[in-house]
C-alpha positions in Angstrom: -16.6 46.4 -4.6 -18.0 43.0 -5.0 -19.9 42.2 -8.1 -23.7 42.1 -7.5 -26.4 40.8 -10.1 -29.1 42.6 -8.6 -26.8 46.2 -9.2 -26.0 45.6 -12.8 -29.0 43.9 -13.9 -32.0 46.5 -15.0 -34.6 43.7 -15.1 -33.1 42.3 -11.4 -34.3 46.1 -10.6 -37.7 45.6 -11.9 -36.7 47.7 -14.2 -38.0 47.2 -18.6 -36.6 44.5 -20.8 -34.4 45.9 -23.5 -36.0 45.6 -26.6 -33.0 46.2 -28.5 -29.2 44.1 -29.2 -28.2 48.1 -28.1 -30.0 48.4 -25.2 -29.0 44.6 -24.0 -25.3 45.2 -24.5 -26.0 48.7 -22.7 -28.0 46.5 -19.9 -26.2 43.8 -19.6 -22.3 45.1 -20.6 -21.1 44.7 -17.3 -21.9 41.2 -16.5 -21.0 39.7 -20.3 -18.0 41.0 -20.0 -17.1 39.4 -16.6 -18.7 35.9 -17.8 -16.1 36.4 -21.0 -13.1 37.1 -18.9 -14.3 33.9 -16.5 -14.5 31.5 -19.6 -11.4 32.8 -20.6 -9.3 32.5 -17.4 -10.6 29.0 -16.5 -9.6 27.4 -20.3 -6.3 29.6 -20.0 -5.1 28.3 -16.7 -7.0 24.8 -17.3 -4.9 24.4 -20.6 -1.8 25.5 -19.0 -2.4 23.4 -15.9 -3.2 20.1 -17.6 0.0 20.8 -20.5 2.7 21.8 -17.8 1.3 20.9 -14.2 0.0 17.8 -14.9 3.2 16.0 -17.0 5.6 17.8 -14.5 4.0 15.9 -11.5 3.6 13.0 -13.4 7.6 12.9 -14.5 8.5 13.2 -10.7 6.1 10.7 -9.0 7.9 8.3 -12.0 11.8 9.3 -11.3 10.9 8.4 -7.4 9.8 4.8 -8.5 6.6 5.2 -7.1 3.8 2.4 -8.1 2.0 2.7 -11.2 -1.1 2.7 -9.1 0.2 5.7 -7.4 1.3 7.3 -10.4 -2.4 7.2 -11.8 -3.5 8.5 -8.6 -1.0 11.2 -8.3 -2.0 12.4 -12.1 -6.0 12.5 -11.0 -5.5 14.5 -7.9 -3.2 16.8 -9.9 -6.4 17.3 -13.0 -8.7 18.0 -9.6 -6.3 20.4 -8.4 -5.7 22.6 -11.6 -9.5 22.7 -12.0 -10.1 23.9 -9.1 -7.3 26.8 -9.3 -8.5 27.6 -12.5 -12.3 27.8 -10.7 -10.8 30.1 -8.4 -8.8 32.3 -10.2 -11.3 32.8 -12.9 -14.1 33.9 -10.4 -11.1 36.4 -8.7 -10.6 37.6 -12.6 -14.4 37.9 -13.4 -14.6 40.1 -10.4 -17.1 37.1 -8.2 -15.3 37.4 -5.3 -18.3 37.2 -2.9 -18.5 34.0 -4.4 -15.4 32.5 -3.9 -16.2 34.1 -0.7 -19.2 31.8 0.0 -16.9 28.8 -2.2 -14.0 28.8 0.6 -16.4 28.9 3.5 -18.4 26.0 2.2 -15.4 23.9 1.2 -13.6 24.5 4.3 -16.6 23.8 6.7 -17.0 20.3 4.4 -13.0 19.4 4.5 -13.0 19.7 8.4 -16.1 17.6 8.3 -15.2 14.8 6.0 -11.6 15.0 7.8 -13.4 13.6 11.4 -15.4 11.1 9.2 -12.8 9.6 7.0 -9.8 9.8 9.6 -9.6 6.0 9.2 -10.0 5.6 5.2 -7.2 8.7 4.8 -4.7 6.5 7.4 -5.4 3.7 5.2 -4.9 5.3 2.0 -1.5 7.0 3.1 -0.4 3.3 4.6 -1.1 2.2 0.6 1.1 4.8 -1.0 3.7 3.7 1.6 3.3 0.1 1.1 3.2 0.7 -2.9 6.2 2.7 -2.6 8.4 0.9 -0.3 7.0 -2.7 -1.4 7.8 -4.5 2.2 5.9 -7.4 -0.1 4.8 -8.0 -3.6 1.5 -10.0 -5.0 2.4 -13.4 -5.0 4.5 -13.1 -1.7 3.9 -14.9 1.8 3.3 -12.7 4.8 3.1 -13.2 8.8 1.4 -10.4 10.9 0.2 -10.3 13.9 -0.2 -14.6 14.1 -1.3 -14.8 10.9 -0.5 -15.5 7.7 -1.3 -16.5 3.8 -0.2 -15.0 0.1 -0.7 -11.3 -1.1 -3.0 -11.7 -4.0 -3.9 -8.0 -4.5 -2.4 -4.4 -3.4 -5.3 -1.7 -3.1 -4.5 1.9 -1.8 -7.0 1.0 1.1 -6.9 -2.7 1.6 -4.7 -5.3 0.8 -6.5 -8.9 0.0 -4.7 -11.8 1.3 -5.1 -15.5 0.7 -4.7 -18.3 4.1 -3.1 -21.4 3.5 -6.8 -22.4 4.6 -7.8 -21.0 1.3 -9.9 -17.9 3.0 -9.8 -14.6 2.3 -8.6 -12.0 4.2 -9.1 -8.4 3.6 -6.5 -6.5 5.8 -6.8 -2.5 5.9 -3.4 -0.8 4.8 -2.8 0.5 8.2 -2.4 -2.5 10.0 -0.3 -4.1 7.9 1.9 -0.8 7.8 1.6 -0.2 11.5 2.9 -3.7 12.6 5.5 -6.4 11.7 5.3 -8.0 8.6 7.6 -11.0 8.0 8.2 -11.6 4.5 9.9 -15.0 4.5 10.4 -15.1 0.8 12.0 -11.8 0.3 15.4 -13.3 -0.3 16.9 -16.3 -3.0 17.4 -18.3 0.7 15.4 -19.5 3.8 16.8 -20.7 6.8 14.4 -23.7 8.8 14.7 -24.8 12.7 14.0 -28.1 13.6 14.1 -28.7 17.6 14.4 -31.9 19.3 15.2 -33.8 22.1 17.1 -36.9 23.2 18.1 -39.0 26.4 21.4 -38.0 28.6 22.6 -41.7 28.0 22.9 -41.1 24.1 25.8 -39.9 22.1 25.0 -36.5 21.2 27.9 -36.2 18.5 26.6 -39.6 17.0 22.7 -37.6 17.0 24.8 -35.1 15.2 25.8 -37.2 12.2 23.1 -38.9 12.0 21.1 -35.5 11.7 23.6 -33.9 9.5 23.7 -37.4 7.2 19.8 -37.2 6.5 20.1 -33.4 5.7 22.8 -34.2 3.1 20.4 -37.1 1.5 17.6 -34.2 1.1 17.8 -32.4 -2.2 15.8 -29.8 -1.5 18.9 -29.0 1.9 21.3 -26.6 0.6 25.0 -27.6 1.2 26.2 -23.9 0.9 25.4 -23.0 4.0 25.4 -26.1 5.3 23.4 -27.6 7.7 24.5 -27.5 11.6 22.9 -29.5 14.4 23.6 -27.0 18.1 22.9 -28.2 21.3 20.5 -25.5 22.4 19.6 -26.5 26.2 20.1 -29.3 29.0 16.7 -29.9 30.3 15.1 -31.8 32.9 15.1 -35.0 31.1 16.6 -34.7 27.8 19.5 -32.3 25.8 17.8 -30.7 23.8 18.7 -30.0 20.1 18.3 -27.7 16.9 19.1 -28.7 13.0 19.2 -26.0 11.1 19.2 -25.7 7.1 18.8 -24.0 4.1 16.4 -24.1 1.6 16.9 -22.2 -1.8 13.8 -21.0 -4.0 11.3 -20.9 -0.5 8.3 -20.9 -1.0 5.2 -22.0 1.6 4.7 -25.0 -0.4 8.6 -25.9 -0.8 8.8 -25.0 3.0 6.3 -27.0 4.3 7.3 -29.9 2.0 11.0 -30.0 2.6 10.8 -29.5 6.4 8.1 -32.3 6.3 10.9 -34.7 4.3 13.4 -33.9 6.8 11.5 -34.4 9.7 10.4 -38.0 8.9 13.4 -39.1 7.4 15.6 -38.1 10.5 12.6 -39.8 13.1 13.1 -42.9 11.0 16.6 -42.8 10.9 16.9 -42.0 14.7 14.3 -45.0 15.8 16.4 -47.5 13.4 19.4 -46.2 15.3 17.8 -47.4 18.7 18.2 -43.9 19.3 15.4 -42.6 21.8 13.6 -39.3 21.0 12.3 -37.1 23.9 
């Protein structure tokens, strides 16, 4: 039968007001003796909760290399979650269940509630733990999505800040960066570069080559191992067209944009002192 403060309560019945520690115990027996067992339910299964629960989740979000962000996380929601059981079960102890009753009818009318209004924040916040866990990029790293492009400078579990080569901010919410292609060109020790161009039927395309191939060996910043290649790519309506291709150790955007820059200028120079015409 559920527990009801009006039933066990003689003053609740209008009844008189002990006058006596006897008479209050006698009164009031009942509903001491659940508030006792409640106090002493919630710190038993708290205590337990936060000494085993708590480290146990802790040790396994750590042995699957998740962030430390998400590790901090994981530990909060796990304290929230042992309070909560140890609410519940100490109100099913102490004998309130019309209030845990009232509790789970409350909470769940709230969860579906907050589920509609936060459906974007939660897709967010899962995209983070992904992102955190599976590190696609770093802070520090350069990142193309969706045409555009700058430097991680900060990770969040709903946003991730990013920096332009403009020197603008860009707040980008977890989800799109975990929904679409990101290109991380300095994941690896090595970057490849594509330089096309063009020149005139009446030139000697395997003279272009060397010239192409001796400029790239001049740059220090041109790896030799791979070494560069110049491919004829097309024939097109009024040139054969061309690609260099090298590698660049170390990329960077700055290193990038500088060496391609080098490359480009020396090989237009070297090309225009060669009589050689550029389409």
């Amino acid at each position: 039968m559920p527990f009801s403060l009006a039933a066990s309560s003689p003053v609740a019945q209008g009844g008189p007001i002990p006058s006596s520690v006897a008479e209050l115990l006698r009164s009031y027996g009942m509903l001491v003796g659940r508030v006792v067992a409640f106090v002493l339910a919630l710190l038993l299964v708290w205590t337990l909760g936060r000494l085993v629960v708590v480290p146990l989740v802790g040790r396994l979000v750590r042995e699957r290399g998740f962030d430390a962000t998400v590790q901090s996380l994981s530990t909060d929601v796990t304290h929230a979650l042992v309070f909560v059981l140890a609410l519940a079960l100490a109100f099913t102890v102490a004998g309130f269940g019309s209030v845990i009753a009232a509790f789970g009818t409350v909470a769940g009318a709230l969860s579906l509630a907050l589920g509609f209004a936060a459906q974007d924040l939660l897709s967010n916040f899962v995209a983070g733990v992904f992102i955190l866990k599976d590190e696609p990029f770093e802070v520090g790293d350069w990142v193309e999505w969706n045409e555009r492009a700058g430097r991680v400078e900060d990770i969040d579990l709903r946003v991730s800040r990013i920096r332009t080569f403009d020197n603008e901010r860009v707040t980008v919410p977890n989800s799109e960066l975990a929904g679409n292609a990101v290109t991380n060109p300095v994941a690896y020790d090595t970057l490849r570069q594509r330089v096309a161009f063009g020149v005139g039927y009446d030139e000697d395309v395997s003279r272009v080559r060397a010239v192409v191939l001796e400029e790239a060996a001049k740059n220090p910043e041109i790896l030799t191992d791979p070494e560069p290649t110049v491919l004829v790519t097309e024939l097109g309506d009024s040139a054969v067209e061309l690609e260099a291709r090298f590698w660049i150790a170390d990329p960077s955007r700055a290193n990038f944009v500088a060496t391609r820059s080098d490359f480009v200028q020396s090989v237009t120079e070297r090309l225009g002192g060669e009589a050689i015409s550029v389409v």
